[in-house]
N, C-alpha and C positions, 0 to 999 in steps of 0.2 A: 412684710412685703412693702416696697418703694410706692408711695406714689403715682407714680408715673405706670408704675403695674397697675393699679388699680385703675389709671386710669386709662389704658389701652384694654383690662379688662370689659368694662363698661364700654366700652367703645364697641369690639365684640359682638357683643350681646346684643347693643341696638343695632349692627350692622346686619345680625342673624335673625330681627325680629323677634327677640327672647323677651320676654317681659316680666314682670314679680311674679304677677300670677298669667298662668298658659293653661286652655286648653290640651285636654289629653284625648280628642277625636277629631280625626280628618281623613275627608274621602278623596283628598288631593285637590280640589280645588274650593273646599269649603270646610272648615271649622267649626265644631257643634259642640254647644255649651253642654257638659256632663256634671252629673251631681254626684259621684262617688269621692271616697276618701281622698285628700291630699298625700300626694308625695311633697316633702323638703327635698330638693337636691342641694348637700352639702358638700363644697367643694373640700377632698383628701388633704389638700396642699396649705391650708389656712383654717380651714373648718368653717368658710365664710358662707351664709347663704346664697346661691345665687340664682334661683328660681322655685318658684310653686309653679306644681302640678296637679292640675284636678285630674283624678280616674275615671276610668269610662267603667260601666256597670254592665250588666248582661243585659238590661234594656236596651244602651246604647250597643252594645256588639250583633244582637240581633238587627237593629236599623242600620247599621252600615253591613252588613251580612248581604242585607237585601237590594242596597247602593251597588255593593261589590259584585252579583250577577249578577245584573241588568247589564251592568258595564262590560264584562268577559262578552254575552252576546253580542255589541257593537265593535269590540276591541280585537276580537278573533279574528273578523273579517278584514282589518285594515291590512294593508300589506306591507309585509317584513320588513323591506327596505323602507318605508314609509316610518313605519316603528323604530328600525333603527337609528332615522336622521332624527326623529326628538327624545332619543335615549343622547345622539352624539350631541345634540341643544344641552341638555341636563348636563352631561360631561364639561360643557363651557360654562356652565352656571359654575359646578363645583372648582373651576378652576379662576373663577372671579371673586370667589370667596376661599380660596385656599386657606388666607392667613386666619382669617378671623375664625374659622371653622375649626382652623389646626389649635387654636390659642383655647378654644373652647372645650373640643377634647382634651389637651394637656389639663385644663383645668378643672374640668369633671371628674377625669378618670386618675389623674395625678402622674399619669407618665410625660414624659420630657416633649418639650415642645420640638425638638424633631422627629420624636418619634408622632405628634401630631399631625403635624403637617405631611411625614410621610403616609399617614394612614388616609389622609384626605388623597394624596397622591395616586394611594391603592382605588382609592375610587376612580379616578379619572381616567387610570389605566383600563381598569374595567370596561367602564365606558366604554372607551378606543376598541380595545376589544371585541364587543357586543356589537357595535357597529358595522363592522367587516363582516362580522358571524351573520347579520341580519340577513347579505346577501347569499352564506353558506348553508340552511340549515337542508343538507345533501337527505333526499333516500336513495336509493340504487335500483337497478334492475335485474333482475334474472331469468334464465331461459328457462320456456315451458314445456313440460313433454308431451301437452297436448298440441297438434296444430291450429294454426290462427289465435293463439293464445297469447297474450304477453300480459309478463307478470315484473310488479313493482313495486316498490314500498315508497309511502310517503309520510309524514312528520307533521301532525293536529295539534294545534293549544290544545292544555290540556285542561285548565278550571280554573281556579281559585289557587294559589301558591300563597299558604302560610309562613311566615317566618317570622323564628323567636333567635333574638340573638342577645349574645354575652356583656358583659360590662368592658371588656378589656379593649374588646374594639367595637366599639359603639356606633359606627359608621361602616366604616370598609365590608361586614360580615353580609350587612344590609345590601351592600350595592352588589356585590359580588351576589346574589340571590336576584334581587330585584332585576339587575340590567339585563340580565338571562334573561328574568321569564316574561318580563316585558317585548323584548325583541321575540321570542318563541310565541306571543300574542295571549300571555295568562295575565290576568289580575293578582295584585298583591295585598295580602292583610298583612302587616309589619307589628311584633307584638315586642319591644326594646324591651333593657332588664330596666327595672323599675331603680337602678343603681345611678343611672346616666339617661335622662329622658329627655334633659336638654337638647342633648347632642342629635337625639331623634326629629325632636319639633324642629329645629335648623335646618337639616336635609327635606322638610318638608317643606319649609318656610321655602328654601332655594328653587325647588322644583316645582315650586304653588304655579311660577309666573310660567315658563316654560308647556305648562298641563292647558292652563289657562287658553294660552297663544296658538296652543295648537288642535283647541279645542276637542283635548281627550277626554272622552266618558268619565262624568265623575264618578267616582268606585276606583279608577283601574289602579289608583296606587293610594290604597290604604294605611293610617297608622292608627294605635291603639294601645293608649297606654294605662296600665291595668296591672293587677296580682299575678298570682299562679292561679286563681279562677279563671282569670282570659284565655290564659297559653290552655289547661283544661278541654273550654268552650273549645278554644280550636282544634284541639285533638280528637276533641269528641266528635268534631264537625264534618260531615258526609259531604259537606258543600262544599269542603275543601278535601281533594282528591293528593296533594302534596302535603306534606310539612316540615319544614326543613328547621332543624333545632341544633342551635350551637351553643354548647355550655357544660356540665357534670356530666359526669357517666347515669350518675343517679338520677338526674332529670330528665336522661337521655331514655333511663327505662321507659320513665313515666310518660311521656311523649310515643316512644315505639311501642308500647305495648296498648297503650289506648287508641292508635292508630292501627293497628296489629288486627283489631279488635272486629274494626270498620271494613277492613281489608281497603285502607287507604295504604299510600307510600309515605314511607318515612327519609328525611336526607338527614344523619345524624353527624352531627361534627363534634368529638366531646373530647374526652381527657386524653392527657398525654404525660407517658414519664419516659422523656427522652431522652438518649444516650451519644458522650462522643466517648471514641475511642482513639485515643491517642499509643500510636507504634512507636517502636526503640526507631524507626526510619520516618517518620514525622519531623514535618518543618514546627518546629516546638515554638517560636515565636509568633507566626500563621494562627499554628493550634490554641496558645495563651489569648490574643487575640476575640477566636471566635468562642470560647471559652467564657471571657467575661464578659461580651454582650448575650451570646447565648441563655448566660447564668443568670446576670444582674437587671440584663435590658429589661423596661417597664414592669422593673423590681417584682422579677419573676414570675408574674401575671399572665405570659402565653401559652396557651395550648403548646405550643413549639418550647416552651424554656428548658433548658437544657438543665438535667437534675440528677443526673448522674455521668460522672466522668469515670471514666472505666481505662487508665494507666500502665502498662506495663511495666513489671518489676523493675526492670533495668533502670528505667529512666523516672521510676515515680518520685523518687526524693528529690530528684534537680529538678522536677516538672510541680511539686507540689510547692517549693522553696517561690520557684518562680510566680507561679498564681500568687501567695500568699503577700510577696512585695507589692504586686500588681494590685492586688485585692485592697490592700491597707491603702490606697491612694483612689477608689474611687470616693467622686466627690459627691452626699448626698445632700438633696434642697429641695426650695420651693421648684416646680419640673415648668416655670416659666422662668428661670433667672438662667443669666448667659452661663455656660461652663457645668452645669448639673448636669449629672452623668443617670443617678437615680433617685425617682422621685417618691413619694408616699405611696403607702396601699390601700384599695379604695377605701376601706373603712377600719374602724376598730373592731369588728367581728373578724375581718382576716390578720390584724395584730394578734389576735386571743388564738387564732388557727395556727400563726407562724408559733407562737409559743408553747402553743400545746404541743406542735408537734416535735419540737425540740427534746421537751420534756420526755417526750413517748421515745423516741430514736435514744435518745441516753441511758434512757433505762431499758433501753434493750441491750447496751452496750458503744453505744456510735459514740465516738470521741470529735467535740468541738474544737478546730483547728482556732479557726479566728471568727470574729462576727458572730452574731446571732443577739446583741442589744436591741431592747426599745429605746429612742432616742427623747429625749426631754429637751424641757429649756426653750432659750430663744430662737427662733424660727422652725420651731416642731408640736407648735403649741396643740394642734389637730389632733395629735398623740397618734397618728399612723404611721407614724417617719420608724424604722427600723435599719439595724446594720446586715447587709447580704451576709450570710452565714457560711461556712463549710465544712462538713463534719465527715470522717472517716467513719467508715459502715459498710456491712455488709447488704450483701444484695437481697437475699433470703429475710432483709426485716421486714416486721410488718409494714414499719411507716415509708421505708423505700419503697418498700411495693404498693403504696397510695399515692396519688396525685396531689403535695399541697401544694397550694397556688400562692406561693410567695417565694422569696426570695434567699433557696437551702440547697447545696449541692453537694452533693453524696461522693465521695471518691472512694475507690474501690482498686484495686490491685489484678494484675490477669498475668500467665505464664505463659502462655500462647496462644494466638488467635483465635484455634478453636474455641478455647476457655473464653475469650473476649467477646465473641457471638454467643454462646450459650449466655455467660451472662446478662449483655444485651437483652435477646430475646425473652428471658425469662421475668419478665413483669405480664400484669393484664393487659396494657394500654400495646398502642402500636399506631405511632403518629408519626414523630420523627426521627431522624438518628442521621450518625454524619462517624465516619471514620479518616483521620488525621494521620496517611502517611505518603511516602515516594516509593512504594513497594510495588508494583503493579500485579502482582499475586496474594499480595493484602486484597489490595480496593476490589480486585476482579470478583476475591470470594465475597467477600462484604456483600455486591452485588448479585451475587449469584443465587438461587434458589434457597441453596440454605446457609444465606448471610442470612441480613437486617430482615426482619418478617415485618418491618414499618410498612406503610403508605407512601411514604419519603424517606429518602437513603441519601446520600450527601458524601461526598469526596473533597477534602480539604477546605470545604464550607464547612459553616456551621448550623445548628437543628431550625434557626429563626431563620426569618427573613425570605419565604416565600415569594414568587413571581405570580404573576397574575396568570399566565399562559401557561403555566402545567396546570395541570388537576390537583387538586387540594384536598386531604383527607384521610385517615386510614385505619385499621384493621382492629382486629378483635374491642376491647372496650369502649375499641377509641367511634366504632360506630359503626366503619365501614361506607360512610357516606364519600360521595366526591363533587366538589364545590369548583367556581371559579373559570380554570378554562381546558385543554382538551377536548373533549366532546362532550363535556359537564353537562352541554346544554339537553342534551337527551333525558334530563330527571325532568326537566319544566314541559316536555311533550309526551305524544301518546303516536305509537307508531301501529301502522295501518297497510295493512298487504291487499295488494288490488291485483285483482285477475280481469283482463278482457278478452271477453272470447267474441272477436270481427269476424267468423265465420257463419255458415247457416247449419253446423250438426252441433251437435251437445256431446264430446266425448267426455269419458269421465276418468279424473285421474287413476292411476295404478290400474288400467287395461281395466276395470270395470266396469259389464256390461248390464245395466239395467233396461232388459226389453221391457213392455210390456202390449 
């Protein structure tokens, strides 16, 4: 890396307040020195250090436990609009730190600096958002069959709002959580993956001044940075009535079923093995397009990555040819140099995952088109750099039908649409999908009850690149939970039916006469 990289990185980092060594506890407007292990966060892209982190311990999560409702009782009562204009304060902080925040996540998590500064974008948008919502959050009325009766429902903070979120978006998962249930009037414990903890302490660092000025309860916006003992604690935790977990299917158990347990709610956002389907009446250059950012973007690391390409016969060998030109020309690097397209994976354990599973899919049969190298040498010294893979396979394998979170796309073959939805639906997960044609009796089924059985269904898009204003989330593996916008904000409250009876007799619903 140039120079001048290094030295706009450092630059960053004291614009973010990052330091060698940081604090791993804050109750949003105060920082508490913790004694647990160190995390290194080592940056994917160079393998350079670029901060310590002390962990908070179960002594520390019990003392801000106790910061964090004292604060929900002063914060419930402020009012909505009130809440929302210093969520939309925070939105203008993250948008005076776009760059340095966007350079940080590229550099933590090793995906490309526009794909940074887009994920700080997704925060702001949120933001925006939550703001409007502040003044909307609607209950309704209904007519009573009693006289002098009226009945109505209204919308209560609900507690304590946990959340554990993923490495891949270190930022955006958080705010998309946070600016809901802030505005809905909950407190937050924020529990980051112990992968990218930087990127956490900076969004607190931003919002420290903001909390400060507006003199919000300390507690209401927590962070905590910690093992799978923390996330644990918070599952176990009755004091938190929410917990919203983004990440594996398999952590996803461990999260709902310990909440399960409590009869707390769970918001679960987790794996995905998503599909496009490209038609003989698809715009094939459109579809090549969302195909390889789909595939390759943040070198296959999203929930949304597209991992199975599902072709029809007709056109699969001019569409396969296609990719394959396309494919050989992206350009991988450092994911802060101008022109990188894909950058490193976060660590050498998902190197050893990409590989493993190559090895698994081959010997099931799955034949390697092009790609699937570890990359050596000058500027891949990290040893996470890999070549985006794509391998011919059937759907029925084992490894198709797992989520690996790197950068492997399965192409498959179909004879007609029905056959292209059955195979579609038939994985666990059900996150995203997207069908690629000009057929309006394709897309209508695709859309129809027994199209996409996803969360997200997509027409001439591609499975990435979500909006902040639909609801986010979906089906079977994948969790079931619904994030972001829609009426999302109904998981951060607790809804409450109100009868008043202005009259002077006491009738009793369903003609019920109780003399006595």
């Amino acid at each position: 890396m140039a120079t001048t990289d290094k030295y706009e990185i450092a630059k960053a980092l004291q614009e973010l307040g990052i330091k060698r060594i940081n604090k791993g506890l804050s109750t949003g407007t105060k920082w508490f020195e913790v004694k647990g292990d160190r995390i290194d966060s080592l940056s994917p892209a160079d393998g350079e250090l670029i901060g310590i982190v002390n962990q908070a311990t179960k002594l520390d999560y019990e003392k801000m436990m106790k910061v964090a409702a004292e604060a929900f009782k002063t914060w419930r009562m402020v009012p909505a609009p009130k809440r929302g204009d210093i969520v939309r304060q925070m939105g203008d902080a993250f948008r005076k730190y776009k760059e340095p925040l966007g350079k940080l996540v590229s550099y933590e998590t090793g995906k490309v600096y526009q794909e940074g500064l887009g994920e700080v974008q997704e925060m702001i948008d949120i933001c925006d958002f939550a703001v409007g919502l502040s003044r909307q959050l609607y209950g309704i009325t209904m007519p009573s069959e009693r006289p002098k009766h009226r009945m109505y429902e209204q919308w209560h903070p609900l507690g304590i709002v946990g959340v554990i979120s993923a490495f891949n978006f270190p930022v955006a998962v958080w705010s998309w959580n946070t600016m809901l249930a802030l505005i809905c009037g909950d407190a937050v414990v924020w529990k980051p993956s112990e992968k990218t903890p930087l990127c956490a302490i900076a969004c607190q660092n931003i919002i420290e001044e903001v909390l400060q000025r507006n003199e919000v309860p300390e507690g209401t916006v927590n962070l905590i940075i910690g093992d799978i003992r923390i996330g644990e604690l918070m599952s176990a935790d009755k004091r938190i009535p929410l917990m919203s977990a983004t990440g594996s299917t398999r952590m996803g158990v461990m999260v709902g079923t310990a909440v399960a347990k409590r009869l707390g709610r769970s918001l679960l956002e987790l794996g995905g093995n998503n599909a496009i389907i490209i038609t003989e009446h698809a715009d094939m250059d459109m579809g090549l397009r969302a195909v390889l950012f789909g595939a390759a973007g943040t070198a296959g690391q999203r929930c949304t990555t597209t991992r199975r390409l599902i072709i029809k016969d007709s056109v699969y060998q001019g569409f396969k040819e296609k990719l394959q030109k396309a494919w050989s020309q992206i350009r991988i690097g450092h994911p802060l140099e101008k022109g990188t397209v894909v950058g490193p994976l976060i660590d050498k354990q998902a190197v050893r995952m990409f590989e493993e599973a190559l090895k698994e899919v081959k010997a099931e049969g799955g034949k390697v088109v092009c790609g699937g190298e570890v990359l050596n040498g000058k500027g891949y010294e990290s040893g996470c750099y890999v070549k985006p893979c794509i391998v011919e396979a059937k759907n029925h394998f084992k490894k198709v039908q797992e989520e690996t979170f790197a950068p492997i796309l399965y192409l498959m073959k179909y004879s007609s649409i029905d056959d292209a939805i059955v195979l579609h639906n038939d994985v666990p997960q059900g996150l995203s999908s997207a069908i690629f044609s000009r057929n309006v009796l394709e897309t209508e089924k695709f859309l129809s009850p027994e199209g996409s059985d996803c969360g997200i269904a997509n027409v001439n898009i591609g499975t990435s690149g979500a909006e902040i204003g639909g609801a986010f989330g979906g089906e079977k593996e994948t969790g079931g939970g619904r994030e972001s916008g829609s009426d999302s904000w109904k998981n951060y409250m607790r809804r409450q039916t109100n009868t008043i009876n202005y009259g002077t007799d006491l009738p009793l619903a369903q003609g019920i006469r109780f003399d006595v």
